[in-house]
N, C-alpha and C positions, 0 to 999 in steps of 0.2 A: 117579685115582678118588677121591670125597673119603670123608670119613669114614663117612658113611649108609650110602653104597653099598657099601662094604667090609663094613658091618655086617651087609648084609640079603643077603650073599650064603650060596645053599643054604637060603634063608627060603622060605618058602609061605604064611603067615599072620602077620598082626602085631593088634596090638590097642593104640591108640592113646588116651592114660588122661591128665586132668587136674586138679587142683583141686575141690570143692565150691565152691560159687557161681562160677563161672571170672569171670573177666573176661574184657580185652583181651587180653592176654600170652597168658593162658591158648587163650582160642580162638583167638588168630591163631597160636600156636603149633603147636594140634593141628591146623588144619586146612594152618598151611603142609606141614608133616612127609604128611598125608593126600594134597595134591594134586601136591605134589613125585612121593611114592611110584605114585598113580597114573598118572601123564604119563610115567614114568621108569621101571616094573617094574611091568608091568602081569601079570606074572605071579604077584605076590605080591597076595594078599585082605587089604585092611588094613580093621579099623573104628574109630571112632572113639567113645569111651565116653564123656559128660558129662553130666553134670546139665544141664537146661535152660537155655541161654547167654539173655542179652538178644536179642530181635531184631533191635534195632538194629546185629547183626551181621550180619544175614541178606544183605547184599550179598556176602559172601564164597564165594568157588567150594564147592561142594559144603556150604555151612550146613544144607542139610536134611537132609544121610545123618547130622548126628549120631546118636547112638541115647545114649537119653537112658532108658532099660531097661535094666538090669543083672542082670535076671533070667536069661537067657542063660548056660547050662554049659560053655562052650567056652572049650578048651585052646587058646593061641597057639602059635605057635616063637619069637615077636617081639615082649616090651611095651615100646614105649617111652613113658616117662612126661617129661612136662612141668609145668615149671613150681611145682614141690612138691617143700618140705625134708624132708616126711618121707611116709611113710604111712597115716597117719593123716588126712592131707586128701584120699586119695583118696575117703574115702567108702567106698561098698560096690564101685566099680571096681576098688579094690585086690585080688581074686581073681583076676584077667585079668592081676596083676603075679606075681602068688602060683603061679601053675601054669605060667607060660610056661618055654618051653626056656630063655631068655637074655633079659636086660634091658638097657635104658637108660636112664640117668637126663641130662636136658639140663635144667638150670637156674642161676639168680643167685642165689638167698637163701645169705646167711653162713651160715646156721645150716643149712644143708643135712646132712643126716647120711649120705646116701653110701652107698643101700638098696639100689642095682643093681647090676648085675652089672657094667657098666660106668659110669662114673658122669664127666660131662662139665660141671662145673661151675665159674664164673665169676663169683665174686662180685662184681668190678669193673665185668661188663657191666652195660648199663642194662637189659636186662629178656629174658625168656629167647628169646624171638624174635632178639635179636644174635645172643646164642650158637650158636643152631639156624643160622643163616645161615652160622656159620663153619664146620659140618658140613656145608654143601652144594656142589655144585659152581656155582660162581656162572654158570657160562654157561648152566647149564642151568634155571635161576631165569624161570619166565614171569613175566606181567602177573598170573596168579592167585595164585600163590606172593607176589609182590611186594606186593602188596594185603594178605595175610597178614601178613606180618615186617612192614611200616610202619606197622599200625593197631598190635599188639604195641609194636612201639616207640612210637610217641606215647601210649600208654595208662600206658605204665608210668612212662613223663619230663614226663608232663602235658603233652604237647608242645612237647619238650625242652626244660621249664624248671627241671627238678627238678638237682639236684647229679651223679645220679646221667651227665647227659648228658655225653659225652665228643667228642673228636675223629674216635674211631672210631665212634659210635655215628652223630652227624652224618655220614659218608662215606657209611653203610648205608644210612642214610636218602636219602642222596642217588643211591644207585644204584639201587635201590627205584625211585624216580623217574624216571629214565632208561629202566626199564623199560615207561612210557609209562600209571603209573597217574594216577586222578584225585584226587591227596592233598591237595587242598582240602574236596572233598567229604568223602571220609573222615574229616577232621579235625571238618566240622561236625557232619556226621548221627552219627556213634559216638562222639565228643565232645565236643560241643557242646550239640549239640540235646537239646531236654528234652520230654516229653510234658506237658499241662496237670498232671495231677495226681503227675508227678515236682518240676513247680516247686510246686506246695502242700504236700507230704510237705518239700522243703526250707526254704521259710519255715517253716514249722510248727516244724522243729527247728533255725533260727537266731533264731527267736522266743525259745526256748525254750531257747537255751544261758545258761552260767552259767561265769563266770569262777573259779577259785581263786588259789593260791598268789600272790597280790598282783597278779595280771591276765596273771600268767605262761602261767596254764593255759586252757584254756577245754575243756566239754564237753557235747553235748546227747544224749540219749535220744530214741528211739522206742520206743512199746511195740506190743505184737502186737495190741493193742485199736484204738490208731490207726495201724495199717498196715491192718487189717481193715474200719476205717472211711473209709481213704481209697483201699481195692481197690490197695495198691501189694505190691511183692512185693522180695525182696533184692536184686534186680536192678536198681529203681528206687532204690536209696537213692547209685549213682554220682555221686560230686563233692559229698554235704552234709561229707566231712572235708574235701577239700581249701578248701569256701571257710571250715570252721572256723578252716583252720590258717592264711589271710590276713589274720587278725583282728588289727589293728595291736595289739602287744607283747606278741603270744601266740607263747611257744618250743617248746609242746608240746598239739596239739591233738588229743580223745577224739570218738569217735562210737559208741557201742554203740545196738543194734538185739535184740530181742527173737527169738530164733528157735524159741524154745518156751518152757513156763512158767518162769521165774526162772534162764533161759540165754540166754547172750547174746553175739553177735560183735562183739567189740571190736577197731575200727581207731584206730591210732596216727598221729600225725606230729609230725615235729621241722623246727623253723625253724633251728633252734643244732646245738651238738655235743654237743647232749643225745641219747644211744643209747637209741632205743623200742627197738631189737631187745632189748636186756638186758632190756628193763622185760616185751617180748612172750614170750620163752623162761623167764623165773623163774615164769609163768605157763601154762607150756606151749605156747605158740605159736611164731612166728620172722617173720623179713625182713630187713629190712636197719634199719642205722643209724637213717636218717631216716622208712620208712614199715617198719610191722610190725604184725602181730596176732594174736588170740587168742581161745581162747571163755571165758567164768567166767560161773559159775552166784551166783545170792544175789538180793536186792534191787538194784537201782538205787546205791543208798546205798554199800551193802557193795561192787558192782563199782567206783564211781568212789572210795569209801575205799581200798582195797588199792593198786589203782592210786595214788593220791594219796601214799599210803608210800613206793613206789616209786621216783616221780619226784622227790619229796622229796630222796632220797637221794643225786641228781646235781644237780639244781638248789644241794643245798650245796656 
């Protein structure tokens, strides 16, 4: 019996809690855990609690039961939480973690602090869909489950090109496969593909980036003015870091976004053995080594100033 199914024994209710803006990880996460549970103990009521995921998920088994309302007063026996160091990134689902019988915590970030009751976490692995996969019974792993854990994975290794991709991580992936899904497609439409006005929001801020530290750094802004003017939403701004962070002799690349007045979510990446995680946790955030982030409030100026201290301090 593997480790889930041990968990959810004498369970009747679970309540399934991820990240604010989820990604890939994140929703291939909660919904592998969601469709595993329903195929496999269909006795236990699970829901699944997120903020509004991208569409471009919406091929995934059960995308529409998300519940994306957290107005809802109900007690669990079961949270298991994904994909999040701490709690504070659940948002307001974090009540559903707060009053259940018993928890779980399954994720990669180092900086994890270890909020449940049981806590299942792997900073090694490439993104927290591995880890989920190694809490399940693999024979009993469908085509929809598999569709889950794969997009997880290539979201969070850029498809498998990030450091963080290993030999184990490659295997999953290739069992995944075996399972008879279409992981071409997947890789294009959830990764790849962009909507017209996702490629305008992206030129707009590679237009608009600015190198510092002697061409070391590089980093662009969006403001709430020109997200508003180009109808895109947090969900569209997927891949302006990473093609930041390809910018030939850039070791440390910034993308902060407006998410209300003079606040602002700031993503990290490192090309070197320069650590955003340190630079994201002295700022109250967390992730790993090479990608990591945070929220800080101020002007434009003042976020990529502070920042700039920071990074300062390992680039010497």
């Amino acid at each position: 019996m593997s480790f889930l199914d041990t968990m959810l024994e004498d369970v009747k209710t679970v309540a399934i809690i991820g990240h604010v803006r989820p990604d890939g990880d994140c929703v291939g996460s909660c919904l592998a855990a969601y469709n595993y549970l329903e195929e496999h103990h269909p006795e236990v009521n699970a829901v699944v609690y997120l903020e509004t995921p991208s569409s471009k998920f919406g091929y995934l088994k059960n995308f529409d039961r998300i519940v994306s309302d957290f107005s809802e007063n109900k007690t669990y026996d079961f949270c298991i939480c994904l994909d999040s160091s701490d709690t504070l990134r659940f948002g307001e689902a974090v009540k559903f973690l707060d009053t259940a019988g018993k928890s779980l915590c399954v994720d990669h970030h180092i900086t994890n602090l270890r909020y449940a009751g049981e806590n299942i976490v792997r900073d090694t692995a490439s993104s927290t869909c591995e880890v989920l996969y190694g809490l399940l019974d693999e024979s009993k792993i469908s085509k929809a489950v598999a569709e889950c854990i794969y997009t997880g994975i290539i979201h969070d290794t850029g498809v498998f090109k990030y450091d963080c991709t290993s030999a184990r991580t490659m295997e999953i992936a290739g069992k995944m496969m075996e399972k008879g899904i279409d992981f071409s497609k997947i890789i294009d439409d959830s990764f790849y593909r962009k909507t017209y006005v996702q490629n305008q929001i992206l030129g707009r801020a590679l237009l608009e980036s600015i190198t510092f530290h002697d061409g070391r750094c590089i980093f662009s802004a969006v403001s709430k003015k020109d997200m508003e003017f180009y109808g895109v939403t947090s969900a569209d701004m997927d891949g302006i870091i990473d093609q930041l962070r390809i910018t030939e002799g850039v070791e440390c690349a910034i993308f902060i976004y407006e998410t209300s007045c003079r606040e602002y979510k700031v993503s990290l990446r490192s090309t070197t053995d320069l650590d955003v995680s340190r630079i994201a946790v002295y700022f109250s955030g967390g992730g790993h080594k090479k990608a990591a982030g945070c929220t800080m409030t101020g002007s434009v100026h003042d976020v990529i100033n502070n920042l700039s201290d920071q990074i300062a301090k390992q680039l010497n």
